[in-house]
N, C-alpha and C positions, 0 to 999 in steps of 0.2 A: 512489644516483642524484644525481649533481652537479646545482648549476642555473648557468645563466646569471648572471653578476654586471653588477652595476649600469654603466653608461654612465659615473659621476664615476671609480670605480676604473681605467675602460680610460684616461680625460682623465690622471691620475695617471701612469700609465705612458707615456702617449705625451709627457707632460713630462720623466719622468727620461731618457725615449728623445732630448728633445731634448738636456740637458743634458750627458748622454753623446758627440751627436754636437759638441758646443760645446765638450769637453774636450779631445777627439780633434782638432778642427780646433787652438786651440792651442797643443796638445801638440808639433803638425808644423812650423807654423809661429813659434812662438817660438823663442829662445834655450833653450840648456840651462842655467840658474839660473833661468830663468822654465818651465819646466816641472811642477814642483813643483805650483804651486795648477793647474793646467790635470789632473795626476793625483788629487787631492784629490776636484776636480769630478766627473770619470769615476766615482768611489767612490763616493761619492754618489750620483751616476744608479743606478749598479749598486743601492744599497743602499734607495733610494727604490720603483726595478722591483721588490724582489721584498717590499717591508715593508708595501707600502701594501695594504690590503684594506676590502673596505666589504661589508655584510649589508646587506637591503632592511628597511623599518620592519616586518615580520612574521617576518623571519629571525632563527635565533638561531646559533651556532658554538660548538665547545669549541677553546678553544686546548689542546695538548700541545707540553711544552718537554721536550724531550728525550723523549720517548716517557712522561712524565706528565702526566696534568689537572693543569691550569692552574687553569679556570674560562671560562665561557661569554662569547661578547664579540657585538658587535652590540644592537639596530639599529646602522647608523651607519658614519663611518669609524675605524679602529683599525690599528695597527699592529705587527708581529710582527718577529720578529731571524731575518733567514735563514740557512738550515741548521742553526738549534737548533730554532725554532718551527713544528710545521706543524699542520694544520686537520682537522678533521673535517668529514665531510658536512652543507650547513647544512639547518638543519630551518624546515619552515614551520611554522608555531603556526597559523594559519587553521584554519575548519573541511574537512575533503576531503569530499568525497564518491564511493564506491565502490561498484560494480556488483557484484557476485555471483551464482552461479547451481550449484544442483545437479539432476545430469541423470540421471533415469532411479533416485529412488528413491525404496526403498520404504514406504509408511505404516506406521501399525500393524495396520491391514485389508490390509496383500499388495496396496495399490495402487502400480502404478509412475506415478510423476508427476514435472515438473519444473517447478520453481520460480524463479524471479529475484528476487532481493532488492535494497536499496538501503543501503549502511552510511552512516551521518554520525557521522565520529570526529574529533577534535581530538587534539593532542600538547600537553598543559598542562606539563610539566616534560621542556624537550627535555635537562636533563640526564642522565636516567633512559635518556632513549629513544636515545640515542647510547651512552651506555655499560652497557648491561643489555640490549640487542639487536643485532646484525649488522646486518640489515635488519629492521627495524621496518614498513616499507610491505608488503612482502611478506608478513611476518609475521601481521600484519592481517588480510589477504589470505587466505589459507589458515587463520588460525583462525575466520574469518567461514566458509567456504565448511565448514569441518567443522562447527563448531556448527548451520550452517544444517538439512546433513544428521542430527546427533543429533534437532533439533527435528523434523523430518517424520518419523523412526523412533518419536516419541512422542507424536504424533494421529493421528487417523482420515481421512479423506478428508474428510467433511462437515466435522467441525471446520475444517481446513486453507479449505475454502471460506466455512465462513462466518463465521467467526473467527481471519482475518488477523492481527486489531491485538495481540489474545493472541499467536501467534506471534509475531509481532514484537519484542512484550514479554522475552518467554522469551529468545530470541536473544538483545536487547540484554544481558540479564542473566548470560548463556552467555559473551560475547565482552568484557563489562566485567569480568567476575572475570580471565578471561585478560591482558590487556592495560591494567589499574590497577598491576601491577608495574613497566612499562615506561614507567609516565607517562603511557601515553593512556587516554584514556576514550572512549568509544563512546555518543554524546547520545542516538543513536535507532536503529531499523530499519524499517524498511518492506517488506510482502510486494509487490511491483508485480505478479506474474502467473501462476497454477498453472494449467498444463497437465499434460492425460490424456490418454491414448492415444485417437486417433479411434475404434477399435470398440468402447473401453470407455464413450465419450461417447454413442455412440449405443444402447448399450443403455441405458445412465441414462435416455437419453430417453425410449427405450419404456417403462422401468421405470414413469419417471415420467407419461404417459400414461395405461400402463394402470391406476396408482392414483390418477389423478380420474377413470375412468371408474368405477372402485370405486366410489369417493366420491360418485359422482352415480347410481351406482342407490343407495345406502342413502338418499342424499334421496329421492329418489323413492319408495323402500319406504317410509321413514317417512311420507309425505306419505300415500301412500294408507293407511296405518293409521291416522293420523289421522281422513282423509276417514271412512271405517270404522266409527269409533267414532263419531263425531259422527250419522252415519246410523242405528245402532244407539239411540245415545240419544236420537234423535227419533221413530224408533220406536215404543219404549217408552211418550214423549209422546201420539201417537198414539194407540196403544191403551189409554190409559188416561182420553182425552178424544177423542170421536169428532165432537166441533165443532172442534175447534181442524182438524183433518183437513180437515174440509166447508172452513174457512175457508182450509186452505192450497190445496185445488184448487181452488177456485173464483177466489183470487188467481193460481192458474197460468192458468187459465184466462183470465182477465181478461186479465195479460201477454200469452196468445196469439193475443187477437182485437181486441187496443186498435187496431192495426194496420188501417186501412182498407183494404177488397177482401179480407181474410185468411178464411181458413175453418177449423174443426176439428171434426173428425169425432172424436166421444166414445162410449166403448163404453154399450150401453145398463143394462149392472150397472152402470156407476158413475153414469150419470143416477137408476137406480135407488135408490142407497145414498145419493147426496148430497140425493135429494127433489128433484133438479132439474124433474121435469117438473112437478109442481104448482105450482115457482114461476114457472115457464117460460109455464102456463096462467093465473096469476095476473095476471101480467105483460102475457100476450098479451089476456086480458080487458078490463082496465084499460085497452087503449089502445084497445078498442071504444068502452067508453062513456066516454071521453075524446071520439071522435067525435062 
């Protein structure tokens, strides 16, 4: 993948273009003993057009001089001997950043899912990655999207969701072994987004419904075995102290008539059990001869 060269290189060549057209004029109109430096000039242009080349401050190039490395040239401007010297693809050293996605595979639970990911790879030694790979970008490329895929054949669904940045991990680790031979390294990865099939999403849902409605009857059950015992061992209280009883009904009782206008009809066994009526007539005594 070629890129666009810098703006001073095209200025370069539109100067030897001019000095060419300066030679040629000249060349026509001089004398023939004065022709001489007017074809000098022309050579020149020619030799300016095709020698001058210039990389941007992140670009690097290998020069090959007769179909062997040279050594790498750039940033900058530099210049090369035509039709001995030609160039390689220049590489950017920047970090890239790469999208990736695998569609439609399978966990280690027989779930189909698809994932998107995010690569951040640099090329630290672009001389590795020019001459140790064809294309390197591609390459990238497709050993990213296959590692992606080994990692989902080696978790589970749940994993996968709720432990992204472990995947991620794993991958980077997948795609740096592959691609440290070629000079790049792979800084990071990123899961961006696991998708599942709609009918399988919707039963997770139900799944997951119907186990908090689990989970909120065994609250419940426990609550009332709680309640249960607590009633049991008051009880026990109870019948082993039959004031403390007199004293809790008579506090229910209180609670149920503190209430102004209120009324409670009390069965006559427990007026009987608690001695309510003698204190009832004590009471009602007392407030005669208070009169």
């Amino acid at each position: 993948m070629w890129q666009d060269r810098s703006p001073i290189q095209f200025s370069g060549v539109a100067v030897a273009a001019g000095v060419i057209l300066a030679g040629f004029g000249m060349l026509l109109s001089a004398a023939l003993e004065q022709r001489l430096p007017a074809l000098l000039g022309i050579l020149a242009g020619v030799y300016m057009v095709f020698s001058i080349k210039v990389a941007d401050q992140w670009e690097k190039v290998a020069l090959l001089r007769l179909g062997r490395y040279q050594g790498l040239r750039g940033p900058g401007l530099f210049f090369v001997i035509p039709l001995v010297d030609t160039l390689s693809r220049y590489v950017d050293q920047r970090v890239r950043v790469s999208s990736v996605s695998a569609e439609s595979t399978l966990t280690r639970d027989t779930v189909p899912v698809n994932v998107d990911a995010i690569v951040f790879w640099i090329v630290w030694n672009a001389e590795k990655s020019i001459l140790e790979v064809e294309d390197f970008v591609q390459a990238v490329m497709l050993g990213a999207q296959t590692g992606l895929r080994e990692s989902i054949g080696r978790h589970e669904l749940a994993q996968m969701i709720t432990e992204r940045e472990s995947l991620g991990r794993e991958l980077q680790r997948i795609l740096d072994e592959k691609t440290n031979p070629w000079g790049i390294t792979v800084q990071s990865v990123e899961i961006r987004d696991v998708r599942i099939p709609q009918g399988l999403e919707d039963a997770m849902s139900r799944q997951a419904q119907a186990e908090r409605e689990r989970q909120a009857r065994n609250i419940l059950g426990q609550a009332e075995t709680e309640i249960s015992a607590k009633f049991s061992e008051a009880a026990r209280t109870y019948e082993n102290n039959p004031v403390a009883l007199h004293l809790r009904a008579m506090n229910m009782l209180y609670e149920a008539i503190k209430e102004r206008g209120s009324m409670v009809i009390v069965p006559s066994s427990v007026v009987e059990t608690m001695g309510l009526g003698g204190m009832l007539g004590t009471a009602a005594l007392h407030g005669r001869k208070g009169e």
